[in-house]
C-alpha positions, -999 to 999 in steps of 0.1 A, spaced: 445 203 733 478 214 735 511 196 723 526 194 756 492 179 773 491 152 742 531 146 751 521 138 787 491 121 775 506 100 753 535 92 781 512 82 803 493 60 781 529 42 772 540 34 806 505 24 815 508 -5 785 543 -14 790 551 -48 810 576 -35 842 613 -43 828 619 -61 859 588 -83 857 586 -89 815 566 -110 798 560 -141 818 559 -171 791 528 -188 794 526 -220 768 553 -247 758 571 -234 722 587 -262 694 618 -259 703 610 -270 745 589 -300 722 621 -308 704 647 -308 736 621 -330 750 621 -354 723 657 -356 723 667 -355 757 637 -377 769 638 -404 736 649 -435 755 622 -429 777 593 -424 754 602 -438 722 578 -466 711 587 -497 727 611 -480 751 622 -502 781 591 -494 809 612 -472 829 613 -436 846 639 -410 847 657 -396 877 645 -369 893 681 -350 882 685 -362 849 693 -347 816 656 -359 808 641 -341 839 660 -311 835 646 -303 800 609 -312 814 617 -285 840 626 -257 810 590 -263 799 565 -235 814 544 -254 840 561 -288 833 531 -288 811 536 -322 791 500 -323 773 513 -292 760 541 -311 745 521 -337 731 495 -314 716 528 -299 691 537 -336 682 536 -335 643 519 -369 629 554 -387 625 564 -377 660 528 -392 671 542 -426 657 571 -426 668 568 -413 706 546 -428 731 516 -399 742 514 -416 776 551 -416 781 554 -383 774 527 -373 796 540 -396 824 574 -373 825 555 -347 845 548 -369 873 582 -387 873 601 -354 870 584 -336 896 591 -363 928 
């Protein structure tokens, strides 16, 4: 083969693998540190024996449940280390997705 058909070749094969620049790489799961804004931003509302209540719809809380891909809170709770399991309630965390998407 010659070296300019292996060039072309080899171009093709690039721009064939490469995500569009305009489109990227769409994020797919949660990441620690949408876990951690959550956890902060959300605590009065899921901390263990946190006052039964919801958040607005336009809260601080709300808006960092709206950063995470898909609003995905089981994702959320599936990162929670074994201290963060006792100290944040799973339902309450779970329940954000619901309230925060009204």
């Amino acid at each position: 083969m010659q070296p300019q058909a292996v060039a072309i070749l080899l171009l093709v094969v690039c721009a064939m693998v490469s995500p569009h620049p305009v489109i990227g790489v769409k994020r797919g799961r949660c990441e620690e540190k949408d876990k951690n804004r959550v956890l902060e931003t959300c605590k009065r509302f899921i901390e263990v024996g946190h006052a039964k209540e919801s958040p607005h719809n336009h809260s601080p809380c709300c808006k960092a449940v709206h950063t995470v891909p898909g609003h995905d809170m089981q994702c959320i709770v599936d990162l929670l280390t074994e201290k963060e399991r006792k100290e944040h309630e799973q339902a309450s965390i779970m329940a954000l997705q619901e309230a925060c998407d009204d």
